[in-house]
N, C-alpha and C positions, 0 to 999 in steps of 0.2 A: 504493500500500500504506500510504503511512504517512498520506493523506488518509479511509485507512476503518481505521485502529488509533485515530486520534480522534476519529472521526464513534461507533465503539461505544465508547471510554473514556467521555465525552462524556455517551452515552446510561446509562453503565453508572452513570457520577457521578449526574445526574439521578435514576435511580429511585433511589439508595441516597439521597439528601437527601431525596426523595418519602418514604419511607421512616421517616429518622430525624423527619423533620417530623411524619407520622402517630404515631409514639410519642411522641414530646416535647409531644403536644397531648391529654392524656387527654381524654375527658366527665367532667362535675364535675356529681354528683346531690345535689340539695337535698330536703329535706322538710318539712314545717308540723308546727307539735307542739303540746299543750294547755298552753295558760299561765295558766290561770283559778288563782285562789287561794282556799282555802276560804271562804266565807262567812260562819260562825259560826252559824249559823242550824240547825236542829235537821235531822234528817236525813230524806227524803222514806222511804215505804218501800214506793214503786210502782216499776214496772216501764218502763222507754221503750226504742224503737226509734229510732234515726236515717235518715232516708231514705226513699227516693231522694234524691239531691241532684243537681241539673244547673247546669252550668255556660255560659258563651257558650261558642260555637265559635271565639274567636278565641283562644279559652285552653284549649279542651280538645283538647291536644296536649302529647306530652313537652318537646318547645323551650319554654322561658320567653321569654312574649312581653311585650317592654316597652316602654315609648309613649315614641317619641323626639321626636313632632310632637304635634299636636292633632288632627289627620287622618293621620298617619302611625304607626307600629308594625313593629317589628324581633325575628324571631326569632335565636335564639342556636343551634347546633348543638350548641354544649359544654357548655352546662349549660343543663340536664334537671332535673324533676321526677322524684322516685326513683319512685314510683307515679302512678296516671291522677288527675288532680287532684281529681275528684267523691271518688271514694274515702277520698284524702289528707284531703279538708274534711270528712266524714261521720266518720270515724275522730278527728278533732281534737274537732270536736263534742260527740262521743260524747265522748270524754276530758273536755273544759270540763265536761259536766252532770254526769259523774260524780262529777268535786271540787266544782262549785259546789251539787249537794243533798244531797252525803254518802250517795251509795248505789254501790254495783257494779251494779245491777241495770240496765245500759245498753249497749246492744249498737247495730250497726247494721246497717241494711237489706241483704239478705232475711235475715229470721228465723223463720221461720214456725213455730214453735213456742217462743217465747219468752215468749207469753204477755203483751205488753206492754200497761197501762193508756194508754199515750198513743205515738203517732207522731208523730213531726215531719218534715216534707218541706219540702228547702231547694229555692228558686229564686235561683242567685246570676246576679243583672245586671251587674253589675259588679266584673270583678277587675281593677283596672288597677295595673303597677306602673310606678314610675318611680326607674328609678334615682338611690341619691344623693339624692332625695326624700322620696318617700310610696309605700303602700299602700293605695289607695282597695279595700273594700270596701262594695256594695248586692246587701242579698237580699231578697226574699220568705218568709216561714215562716209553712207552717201549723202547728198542734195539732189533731190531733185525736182521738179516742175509737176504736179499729178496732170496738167495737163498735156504733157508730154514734150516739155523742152529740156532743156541739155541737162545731163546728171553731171556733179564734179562729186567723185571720190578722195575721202579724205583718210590720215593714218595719221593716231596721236599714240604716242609713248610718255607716260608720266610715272614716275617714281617719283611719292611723298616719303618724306621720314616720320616714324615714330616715336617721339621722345621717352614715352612712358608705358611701361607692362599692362596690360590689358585691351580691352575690348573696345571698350569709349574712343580711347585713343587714335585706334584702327580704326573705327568707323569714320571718326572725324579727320582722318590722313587719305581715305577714300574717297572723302568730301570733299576734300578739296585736288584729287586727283579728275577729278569727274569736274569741275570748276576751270581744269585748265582744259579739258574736251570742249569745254561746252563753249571756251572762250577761241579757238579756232573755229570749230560751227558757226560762231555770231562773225568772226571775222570773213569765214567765207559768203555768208551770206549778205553783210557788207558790200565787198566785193562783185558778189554778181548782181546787185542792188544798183548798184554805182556802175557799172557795165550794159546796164539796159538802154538806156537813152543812147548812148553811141552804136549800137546795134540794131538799134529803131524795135525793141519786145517793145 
């Protein structure tokens, strides 16, 4: 009797630690955000879409996956991307061009009645983080016309540093890697902006 009143205390201790373990370990959700700073530059007064944006499959999952090796990579169960990452990047995006050309008129993908002069579709190749280090970003970007004028393909590489161990950190060196995407995009579409009239669009 008294070898099966400890055998279930025993058992009964265990799932209560199982338990208090499970609570004492929340999920911790992180997000990316637009950090672009105004330009000064006079303000566009067309219309853009952002998207589709795809990302690798080694990062499009809610676990934050971070390079602990050169050939190795670790995901984390507890901290999460608050929404699916293509989303989070396309919505930051949006954000950057909207303060770097001074217009509202920027929405992201699907829009189908937004009426927009230009779309932009991101292809990001690389998102790698490293804790305590850096945020390497490489994308891909078109521009182009939806009613079918000239695309200009674009490639941005940015590596942010990390000052400090953790999560916050890295999302915030992300942020501002996707800040300097976003500040080519606005520059190209400057560019082809300021190109129309001597082209007679």
């Amino acid at each position: 009797m008294i070898a099966q009143f400890f055998s279930r205390f025993l058992a009964l201790a265990g799932l209560a630690c199982l338990a208090a373990g499970c609570a004492s370990a929340p999920s911790r959700f992180y997000t990316l955000n637009s950090t672009a700073q105004p330009s000064g530059l006079p303000a566009v007064t067309c219309a853009i879409v952002v998207g589709p944006v795809t990302v690798p499959a080694m990062v499009d999952h809610p676990q934050i996956t971070v390079q602990v090796a050169p050939n190795r990579v670790e995901e984390d169960e507890l901290d999460r991307w608050a929404e699916p990452l293509d989303k989070n990047i396309a919505r930051v995006v949006a954000g950057d061009l909207a303060i770097l050309l001074g217009t509202t008129d920027v929405a992201t993908a699907p829009w189908a009645k937004f009426g927009a002069a230009y779309q932009v579709t991101i292809h990001v190749e690389r998102f790698n983080s490293l804790l305590g280090k850096s945020a390497e970003l490489e994308a891909l970007w078109v521009i182009q016309e939806p009613t079918g004028g000239t695309n200009f393909v674009g490639h941005t590489f940015a590596v942010e540093p990390v000052n400090s161990v953790g999560y916050e950190p890295l999302a915030a060196a992300h942020s501002r890697a996707l800040a300097k995407l976003s500040g080519e995009i606005a520059a190209r579409i400057r560019a082809e902006l300021a190109d129309k009239p001597k082209s007679g669009k």
